[in-house]
PASEBA-1860 file (N, C-alpha, C; in nm, 3 decimals):
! residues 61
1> XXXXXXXX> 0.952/-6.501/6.199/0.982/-6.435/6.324/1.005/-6.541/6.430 ~ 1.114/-6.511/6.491/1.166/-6.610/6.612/1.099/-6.583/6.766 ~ 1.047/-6.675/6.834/0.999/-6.634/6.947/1.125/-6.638/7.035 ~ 1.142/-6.573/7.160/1.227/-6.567/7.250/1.194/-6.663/7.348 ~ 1.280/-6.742/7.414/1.228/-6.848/7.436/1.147/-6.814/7.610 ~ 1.268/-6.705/7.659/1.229/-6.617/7.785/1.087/-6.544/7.783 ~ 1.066/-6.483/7.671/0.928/-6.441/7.652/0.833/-6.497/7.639 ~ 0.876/-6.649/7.581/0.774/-6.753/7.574/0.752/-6.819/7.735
9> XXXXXXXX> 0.888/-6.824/7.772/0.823/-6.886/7.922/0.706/-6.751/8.007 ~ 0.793/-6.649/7.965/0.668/-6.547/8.067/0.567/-6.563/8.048 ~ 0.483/-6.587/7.912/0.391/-6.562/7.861/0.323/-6.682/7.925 ~ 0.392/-6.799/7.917/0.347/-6.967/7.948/0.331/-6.918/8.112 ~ 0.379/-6.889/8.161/0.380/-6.839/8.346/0.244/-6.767/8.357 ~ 0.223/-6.654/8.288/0.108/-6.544/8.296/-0.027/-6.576/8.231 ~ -0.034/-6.699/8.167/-0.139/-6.789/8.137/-0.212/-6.885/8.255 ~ -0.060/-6.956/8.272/-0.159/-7.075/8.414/-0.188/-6.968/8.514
17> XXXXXXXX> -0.097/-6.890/8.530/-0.151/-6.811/8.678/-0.278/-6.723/8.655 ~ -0.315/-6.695/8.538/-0.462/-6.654/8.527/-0.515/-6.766/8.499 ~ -0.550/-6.858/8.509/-0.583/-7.009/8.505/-0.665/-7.034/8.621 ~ -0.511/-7.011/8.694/-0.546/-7.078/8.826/-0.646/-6.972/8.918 ~ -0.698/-6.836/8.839/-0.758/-6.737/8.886/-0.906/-6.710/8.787 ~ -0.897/-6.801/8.705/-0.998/-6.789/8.592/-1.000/-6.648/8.515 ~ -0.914/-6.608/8.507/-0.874/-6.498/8.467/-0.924/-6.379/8.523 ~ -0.985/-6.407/8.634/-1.027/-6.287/8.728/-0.898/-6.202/8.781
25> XXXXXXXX> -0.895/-6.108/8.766/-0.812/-5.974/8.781/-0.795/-5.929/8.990 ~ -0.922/-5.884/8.996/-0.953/-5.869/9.107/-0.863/-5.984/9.223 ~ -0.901/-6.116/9.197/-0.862/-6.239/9.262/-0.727/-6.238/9.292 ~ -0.709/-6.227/9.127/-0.493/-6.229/9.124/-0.399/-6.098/9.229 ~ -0.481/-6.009/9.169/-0.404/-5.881/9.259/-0.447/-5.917/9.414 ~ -0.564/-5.967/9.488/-0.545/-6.046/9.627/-0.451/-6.150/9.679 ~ -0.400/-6.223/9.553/-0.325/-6.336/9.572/-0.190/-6.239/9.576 ~ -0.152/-6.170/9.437/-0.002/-6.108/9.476/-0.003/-6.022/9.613
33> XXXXXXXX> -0.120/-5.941/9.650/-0.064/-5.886/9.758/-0.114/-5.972/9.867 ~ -0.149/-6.102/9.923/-0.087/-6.149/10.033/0.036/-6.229/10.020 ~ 0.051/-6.282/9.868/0.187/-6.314/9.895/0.272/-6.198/9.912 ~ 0.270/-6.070/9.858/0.362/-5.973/9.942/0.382/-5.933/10.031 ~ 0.265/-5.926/10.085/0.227/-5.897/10.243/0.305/-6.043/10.356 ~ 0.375/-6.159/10.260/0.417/-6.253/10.356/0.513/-6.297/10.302 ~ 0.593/-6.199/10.236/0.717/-6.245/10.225/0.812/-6.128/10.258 ~ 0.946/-6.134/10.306/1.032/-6.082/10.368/1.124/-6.002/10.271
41> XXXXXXXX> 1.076/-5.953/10.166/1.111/-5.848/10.110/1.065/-5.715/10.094 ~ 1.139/-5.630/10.128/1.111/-5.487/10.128/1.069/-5.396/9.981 ~ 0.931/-5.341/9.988/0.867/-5.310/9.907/0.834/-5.140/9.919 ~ 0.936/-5.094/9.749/0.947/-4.942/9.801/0.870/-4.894/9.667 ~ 0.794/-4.735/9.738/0.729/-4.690/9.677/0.740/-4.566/9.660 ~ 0.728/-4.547/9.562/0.755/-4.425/9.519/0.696/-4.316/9.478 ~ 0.702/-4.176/9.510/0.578/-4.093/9.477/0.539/-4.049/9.310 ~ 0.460/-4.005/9.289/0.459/-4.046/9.142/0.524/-3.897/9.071
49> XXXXXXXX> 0.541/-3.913/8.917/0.606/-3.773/8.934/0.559/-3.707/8.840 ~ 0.544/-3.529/8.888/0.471/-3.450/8.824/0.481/-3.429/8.695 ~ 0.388/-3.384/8.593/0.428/-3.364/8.476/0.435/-3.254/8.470 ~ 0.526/-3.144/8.418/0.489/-2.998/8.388/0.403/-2.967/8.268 ~ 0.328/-2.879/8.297/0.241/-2.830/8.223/0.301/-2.756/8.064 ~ 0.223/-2.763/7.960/0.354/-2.701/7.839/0.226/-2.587/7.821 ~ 0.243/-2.486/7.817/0.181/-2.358/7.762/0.121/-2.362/7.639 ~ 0.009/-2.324/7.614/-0.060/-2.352/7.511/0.038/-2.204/7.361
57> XXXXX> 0.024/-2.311/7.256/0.084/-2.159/7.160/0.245/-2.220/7.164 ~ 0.309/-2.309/7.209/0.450/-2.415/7.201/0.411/-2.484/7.081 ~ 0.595/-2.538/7.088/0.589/-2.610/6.957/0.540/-2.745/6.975 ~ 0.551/-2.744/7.133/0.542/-2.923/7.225/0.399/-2.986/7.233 ~ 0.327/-2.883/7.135/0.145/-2.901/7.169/0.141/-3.052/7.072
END
């Protein structure tokens, strides 16, 4: 099996940067959102979307 070499860099990217966070979770998501919070791109959000309900006694159960 061939690695992709793009997938290999992500993977190599998403390593040091939990590195540089000790792999604390909490830490990282503070770091991405002040770097979002200070950079000049517009950040859209979206509402989430409903699931419909399937009736019990369907074939979709």
């Amino acid at each position: 099996m061939t690695t992709d070499s793009v997938l290999a860099e992500v993977r190599r990217i998403r390593e040091e940067y939990a590195r540089q966070f000790q792999g604390n979770v909490q830490a990282m998501m503070d770091d991405l959102r002040r770097r979002n919070a200070g950079s000049n791109r517009v950040t859209v959000t979206r509402s989430p979307k409903l699931r419909s309900r399937v009736k019990s006694g369907t074939a979709n159960s």
